[in-house]
C-alpha positions as CSV (number, residue, x, y, z in Angstrom):
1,X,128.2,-174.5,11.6
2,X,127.9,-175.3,15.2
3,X,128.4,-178.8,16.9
4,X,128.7,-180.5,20.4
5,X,132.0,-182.3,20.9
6,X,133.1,-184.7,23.3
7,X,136.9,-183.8,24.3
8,X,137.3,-186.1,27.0
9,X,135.6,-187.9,30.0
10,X,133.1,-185.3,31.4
11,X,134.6,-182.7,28.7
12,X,131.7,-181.8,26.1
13,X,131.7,-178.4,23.9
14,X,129.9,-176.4,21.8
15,X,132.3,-175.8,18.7
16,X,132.0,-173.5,15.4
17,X,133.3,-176.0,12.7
18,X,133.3,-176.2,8.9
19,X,130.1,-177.6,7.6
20,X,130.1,-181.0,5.6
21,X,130.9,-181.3,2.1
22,X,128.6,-184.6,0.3
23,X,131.1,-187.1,-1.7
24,X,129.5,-188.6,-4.5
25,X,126.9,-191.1,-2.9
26,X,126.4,-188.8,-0.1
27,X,124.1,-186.0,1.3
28,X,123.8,-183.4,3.7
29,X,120.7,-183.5,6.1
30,X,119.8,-180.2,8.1
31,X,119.1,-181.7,11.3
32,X,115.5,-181.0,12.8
33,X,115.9,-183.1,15.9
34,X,118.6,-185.5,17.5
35,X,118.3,-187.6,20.8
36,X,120.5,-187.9,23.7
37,X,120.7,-191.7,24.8
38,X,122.7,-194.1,27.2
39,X,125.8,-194.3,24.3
40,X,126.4,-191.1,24.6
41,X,126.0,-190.4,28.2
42,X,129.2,-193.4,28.5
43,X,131.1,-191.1,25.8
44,X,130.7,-188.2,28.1
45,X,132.0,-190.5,30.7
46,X,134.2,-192.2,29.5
47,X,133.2,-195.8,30.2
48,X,132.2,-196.3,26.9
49,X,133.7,-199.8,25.6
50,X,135.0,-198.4,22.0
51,X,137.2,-196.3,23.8
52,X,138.9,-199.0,25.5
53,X,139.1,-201.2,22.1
54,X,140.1,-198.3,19.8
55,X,136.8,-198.5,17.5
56,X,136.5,-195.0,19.2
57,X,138.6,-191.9,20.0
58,X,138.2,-188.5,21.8
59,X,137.0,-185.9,20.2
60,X,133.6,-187.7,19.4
61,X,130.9,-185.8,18.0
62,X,127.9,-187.8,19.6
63,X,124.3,-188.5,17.9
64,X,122.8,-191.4,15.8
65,X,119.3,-190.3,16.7
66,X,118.0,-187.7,14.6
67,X,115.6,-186.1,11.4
68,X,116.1,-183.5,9.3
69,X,115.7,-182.6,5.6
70,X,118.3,-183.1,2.8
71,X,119.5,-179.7,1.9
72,X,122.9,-180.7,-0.8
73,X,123.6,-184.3,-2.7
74,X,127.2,-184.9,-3.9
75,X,125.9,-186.0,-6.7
76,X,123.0,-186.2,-9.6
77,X,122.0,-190.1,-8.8
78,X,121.4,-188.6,-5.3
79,X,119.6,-185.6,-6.2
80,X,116.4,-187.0,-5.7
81,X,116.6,-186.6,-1.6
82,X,116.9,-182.8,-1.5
83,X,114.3,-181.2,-0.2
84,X,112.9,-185.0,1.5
85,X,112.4,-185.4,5.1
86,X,114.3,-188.4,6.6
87,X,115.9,-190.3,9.1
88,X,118.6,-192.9,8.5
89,X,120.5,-195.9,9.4
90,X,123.7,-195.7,12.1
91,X,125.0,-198.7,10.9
92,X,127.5,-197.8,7.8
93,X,129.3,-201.0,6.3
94,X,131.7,-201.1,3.6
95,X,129.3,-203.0,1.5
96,X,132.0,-205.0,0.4
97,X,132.4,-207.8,2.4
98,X,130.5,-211.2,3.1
99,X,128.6,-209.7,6.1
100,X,127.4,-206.6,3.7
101,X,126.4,-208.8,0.9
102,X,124.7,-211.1,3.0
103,X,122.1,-208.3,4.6
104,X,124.7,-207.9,7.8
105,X,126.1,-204.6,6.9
106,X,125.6,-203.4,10.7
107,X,128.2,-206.4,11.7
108,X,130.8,-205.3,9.0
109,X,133.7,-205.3,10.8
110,X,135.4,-202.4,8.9
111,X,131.8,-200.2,9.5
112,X,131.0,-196.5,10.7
113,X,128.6,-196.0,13.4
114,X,127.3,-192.4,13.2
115,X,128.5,-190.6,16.2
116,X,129.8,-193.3,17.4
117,X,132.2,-195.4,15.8
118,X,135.4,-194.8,13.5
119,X,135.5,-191.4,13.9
120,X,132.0,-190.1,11.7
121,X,130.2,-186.9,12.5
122,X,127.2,-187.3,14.8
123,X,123.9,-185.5,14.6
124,X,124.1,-183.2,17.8
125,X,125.4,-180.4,14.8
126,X,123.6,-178.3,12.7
127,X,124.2,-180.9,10.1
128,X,124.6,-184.1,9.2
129,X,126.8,-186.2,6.8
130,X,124.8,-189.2,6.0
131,X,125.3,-192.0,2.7
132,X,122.0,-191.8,1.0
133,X,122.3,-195.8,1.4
134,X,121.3,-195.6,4.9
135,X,118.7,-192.9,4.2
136,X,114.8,-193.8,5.2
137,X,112.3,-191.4,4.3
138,X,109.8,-189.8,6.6
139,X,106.0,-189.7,5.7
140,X,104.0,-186.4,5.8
141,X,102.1,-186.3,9.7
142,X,105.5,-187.8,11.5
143,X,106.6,-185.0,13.6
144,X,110.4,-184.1,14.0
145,X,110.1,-185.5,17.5
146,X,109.0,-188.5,16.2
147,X,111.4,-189.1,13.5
148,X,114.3,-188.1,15.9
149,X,112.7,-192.0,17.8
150,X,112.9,-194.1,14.8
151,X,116.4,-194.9,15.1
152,X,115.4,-196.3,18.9
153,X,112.2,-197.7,17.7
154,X,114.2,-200.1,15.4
155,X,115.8,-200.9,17.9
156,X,113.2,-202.5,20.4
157,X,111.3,-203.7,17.1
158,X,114.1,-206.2,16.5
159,X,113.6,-207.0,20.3
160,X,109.9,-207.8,20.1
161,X,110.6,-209.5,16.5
162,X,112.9,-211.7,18.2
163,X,110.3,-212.3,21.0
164,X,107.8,-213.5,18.6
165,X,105.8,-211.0,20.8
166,X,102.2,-211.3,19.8
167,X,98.8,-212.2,20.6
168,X,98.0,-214.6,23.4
169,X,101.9,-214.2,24.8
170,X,103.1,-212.9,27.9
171,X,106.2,-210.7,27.9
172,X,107.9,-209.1,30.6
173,X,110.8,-206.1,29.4
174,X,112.9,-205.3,32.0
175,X,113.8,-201.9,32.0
176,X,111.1,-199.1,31.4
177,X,113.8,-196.9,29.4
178,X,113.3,-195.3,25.8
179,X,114.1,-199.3,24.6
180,X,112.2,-201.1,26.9
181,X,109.1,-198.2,26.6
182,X,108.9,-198.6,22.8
183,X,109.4,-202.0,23.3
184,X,106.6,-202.6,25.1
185,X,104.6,-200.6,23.0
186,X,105.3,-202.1,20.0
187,X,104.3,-205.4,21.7
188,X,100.8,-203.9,22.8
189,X,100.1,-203.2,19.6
190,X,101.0,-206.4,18.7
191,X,98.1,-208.1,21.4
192,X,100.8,-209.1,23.6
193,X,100.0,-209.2,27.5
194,X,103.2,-206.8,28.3
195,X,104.7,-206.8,31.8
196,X,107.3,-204.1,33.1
197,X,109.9,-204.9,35.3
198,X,111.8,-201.1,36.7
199,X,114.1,-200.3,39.3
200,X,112.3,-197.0,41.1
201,X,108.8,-196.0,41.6
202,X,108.8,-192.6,39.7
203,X,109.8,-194.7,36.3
204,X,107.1,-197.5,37.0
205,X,104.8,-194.6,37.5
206,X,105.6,-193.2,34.2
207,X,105.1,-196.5,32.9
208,X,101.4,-196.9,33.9
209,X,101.4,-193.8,32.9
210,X,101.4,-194.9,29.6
211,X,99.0,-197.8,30.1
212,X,100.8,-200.0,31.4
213,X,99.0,-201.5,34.3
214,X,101.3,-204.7,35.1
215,X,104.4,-202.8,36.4
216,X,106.6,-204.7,39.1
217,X,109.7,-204.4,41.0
218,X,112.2,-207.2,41.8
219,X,110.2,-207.6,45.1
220,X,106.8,-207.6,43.7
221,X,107.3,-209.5,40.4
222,X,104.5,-212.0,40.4
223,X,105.0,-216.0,39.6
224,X,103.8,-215.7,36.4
225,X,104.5,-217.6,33.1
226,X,106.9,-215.4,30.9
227,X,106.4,-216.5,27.5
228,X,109.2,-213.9,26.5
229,X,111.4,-211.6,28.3
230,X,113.0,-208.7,26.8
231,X,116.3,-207.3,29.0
232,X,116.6,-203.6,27.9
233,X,118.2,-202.5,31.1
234,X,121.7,-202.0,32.1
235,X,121.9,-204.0,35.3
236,X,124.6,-206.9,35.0
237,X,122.4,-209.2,37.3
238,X,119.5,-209.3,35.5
239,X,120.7,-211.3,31.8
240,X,121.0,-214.2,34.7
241,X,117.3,-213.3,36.3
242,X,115.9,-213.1,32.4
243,X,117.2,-216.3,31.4
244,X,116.1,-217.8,34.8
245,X,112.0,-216.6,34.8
246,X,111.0,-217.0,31.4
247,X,109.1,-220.1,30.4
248,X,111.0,-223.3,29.2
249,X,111.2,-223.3,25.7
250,X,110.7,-219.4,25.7
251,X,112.7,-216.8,24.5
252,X,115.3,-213.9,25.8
253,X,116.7,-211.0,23.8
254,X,119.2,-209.1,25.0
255,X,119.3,-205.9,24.5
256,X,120.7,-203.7,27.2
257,X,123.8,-203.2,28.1
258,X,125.7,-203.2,31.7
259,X,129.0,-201.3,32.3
260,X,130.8,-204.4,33.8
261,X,130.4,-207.7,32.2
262,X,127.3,-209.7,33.4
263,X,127.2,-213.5,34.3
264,X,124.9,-215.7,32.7
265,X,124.5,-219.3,33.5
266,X,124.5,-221.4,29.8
267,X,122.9,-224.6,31.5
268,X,119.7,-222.8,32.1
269,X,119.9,-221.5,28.8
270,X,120.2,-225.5,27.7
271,X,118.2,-227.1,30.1
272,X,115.4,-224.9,29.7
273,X,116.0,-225.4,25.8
274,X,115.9,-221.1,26.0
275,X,116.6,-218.9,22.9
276,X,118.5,-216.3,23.5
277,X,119.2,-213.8,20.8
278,X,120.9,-210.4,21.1
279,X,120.4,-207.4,19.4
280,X,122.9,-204.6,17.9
281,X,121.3,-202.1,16.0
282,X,118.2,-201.2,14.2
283,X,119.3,-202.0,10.9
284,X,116.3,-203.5,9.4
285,X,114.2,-202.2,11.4
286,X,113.5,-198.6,10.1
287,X,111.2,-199.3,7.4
288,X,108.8,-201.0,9.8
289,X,109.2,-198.8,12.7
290,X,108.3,-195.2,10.5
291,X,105.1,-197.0,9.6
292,X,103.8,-198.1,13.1
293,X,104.7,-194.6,13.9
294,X,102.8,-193.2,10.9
295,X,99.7,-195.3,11.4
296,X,99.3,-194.1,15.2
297,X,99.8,-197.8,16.4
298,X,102.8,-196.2,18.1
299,X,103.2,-192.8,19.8
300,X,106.2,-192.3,20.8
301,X,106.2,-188.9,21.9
302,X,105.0,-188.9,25.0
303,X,108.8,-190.8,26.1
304,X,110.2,-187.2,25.5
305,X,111.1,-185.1,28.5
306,X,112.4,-182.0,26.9
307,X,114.3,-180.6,24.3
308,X,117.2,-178.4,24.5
309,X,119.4,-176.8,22.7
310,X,123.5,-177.4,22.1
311,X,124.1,-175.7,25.1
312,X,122.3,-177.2,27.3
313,X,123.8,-181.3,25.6
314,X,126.6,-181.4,28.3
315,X,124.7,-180.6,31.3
316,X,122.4,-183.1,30.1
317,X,124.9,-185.3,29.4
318,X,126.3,-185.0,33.4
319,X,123.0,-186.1,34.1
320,X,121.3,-182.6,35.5
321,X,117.8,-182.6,35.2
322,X,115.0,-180.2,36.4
323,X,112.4,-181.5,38.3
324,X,109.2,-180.2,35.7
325,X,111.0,-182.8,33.1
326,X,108.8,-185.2,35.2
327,X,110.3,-189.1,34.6
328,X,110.2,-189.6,30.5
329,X,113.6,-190.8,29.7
330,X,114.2,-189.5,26.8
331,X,115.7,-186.0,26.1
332,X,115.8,-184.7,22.4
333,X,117.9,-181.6,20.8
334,X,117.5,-178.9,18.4
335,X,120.7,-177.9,16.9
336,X,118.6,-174.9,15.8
337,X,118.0,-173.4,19.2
């Protein structure tokens, strides 16, 4: 089968490989769709912190984004998912140990991350290895696009979850990325009064775009009241700005990730009597997210550029982009093409 592989910092390949073999417990998917996303963009070049800690070595075969349908089980108690459409968790713990047994199997210390860490297969491949543990089926009417977005979706759900974003709040996301996008969806749909806070004019644009008629800068953010502020951006000042705007007694969730460390000032935190929480993965998340997405209280499609084919991942990856792509963030791939 064919499959993009990282081989080094801006060193990304198509390869012809031998196709994946289920283990008891395990399945194959046929990949519909996978997504290209920030992770894998630091993979490519090389700033991305597993490879500095050894939780991640070159060649990586990038993609925990994806859909596709179950096409061989390893075995017959997971015979049941051929044929199925489905997405699944990245987050692959031992099962083992206290953090597994105790519903923390994404903080498993000995875990897989699919296409990212210890070394298992990503999606941007014809197929896909995949536990049928982490598998989530996906409902008639949920597009590949769309299922290819779950994985993200769970993602900023666990964000506005840890907001308590709801009706009669006030919640600003900083960052009008895939996250902070879905995020702010999610919260819409939730009743929330949803701010944006973006860096450039063509992604606030986009933003409003999408409905979203409260979209600042730095140098236009209005004094408001922030019941709830979401950081899904990558810039190491702003964990310090989040922390510093939202409402005493509010909440921030951190989400985003900058590629130096970022300072952050604990006595607000305490003299504010802030909760901060931070968010990993969208383990737990899944369920919920494929059935806002199936009811239409979500659409997530619109947050999709383009999609290319394997050929096209690493000039993606280096960060070309034509200028009909417009400003959605998100790029998506089918291994197919």
């Amino acid at each position: 089968m064919r499959a993009f592989v990282i081989t080094g910092p801006d060193q990304g390949m198509v390869r012809d490989i031998d196709p994946p073999s289920p283990a008891p417990g395990q399945v194959v998917v046929d990949v519909e769709r996978a997504g290209v996303c920030g992770t894998d963009m630091e993979f490519f070049t090389g700033h991305m912190a597993y490879l500095r800690t050894g939780e991640a070595h070159y060649p990586v075969r990038i993609g925990h984004e994806w859909c596709g349908v179950v096409v061989r089980a390893g075995d017959a108690a997971t015979a049941s998912w051929v044929g199925q459409r489905v997405t699944g968790d990245t987050m692959l713990g031992c099962g083992r140990c206290r953090r597994c047994t105790g519903g923390g199997q994404h903080l498993c210390a000995e875990r897989y991350e699919i296409g990212i860490r210890g070394g298992w297969p990503g999606a941007l491949a014809e197929q896909l290895l995949v536990p049928a543990s982490a598998l989530q089926p996906i409902p008639p009417g949920v597009s590949a696009v769309t299922g290819a977005l779950v994985e993200p979706g769970g993602n900023a759900l666990r964000a506005v979850r840890a907001a308590l974003a709801g009706g009669g709040q006030r919640l600003l996301v900083m960052g009008p990325g895939t996250i902070g996008l879905l995020a702010a969806q999610i919260a819409r749909s939730l009743g929330a009064e949803v701010h944006l806070l973006g860096r450039d004019e063509p992604s606030l644009r986009f933003a409003r775009d999408l409905g979203f008629g409260s979209t600042w800068s730095r140098d236009t953010l209005p004094d408001l009241a922030f019941d709830a502020v979401i950081d899904a951006s990558t810039a190491r000042e702003l964990p310090s700005l989040a922390a510093g705007i939202v409402e005493p007694g509010g909440r921030v969730v951190y989400i985003g990730l900058s590629a130096e460390p970022s300072l952050l000032d604990t006595r607000t935190l305490v003299l504010k009597d802030v909760t901060a929480t931070g968010v990993l993965s969208a383990s737990g998340g899944l369920a919920e997210m494929i059935s806002l997405y199936a009811s239409g209280a979500v659409d997530p499609r619109p947050i999709v550029a383009a999609t290319v084919g394997l050929e096209q991942v690493a000039a993606v990856l280096a960060g070309h982009r034509p200028p009909e792509w417009g400003s959605a963030p998100k790029v998506q791939v089918d291994p197919g093409c």
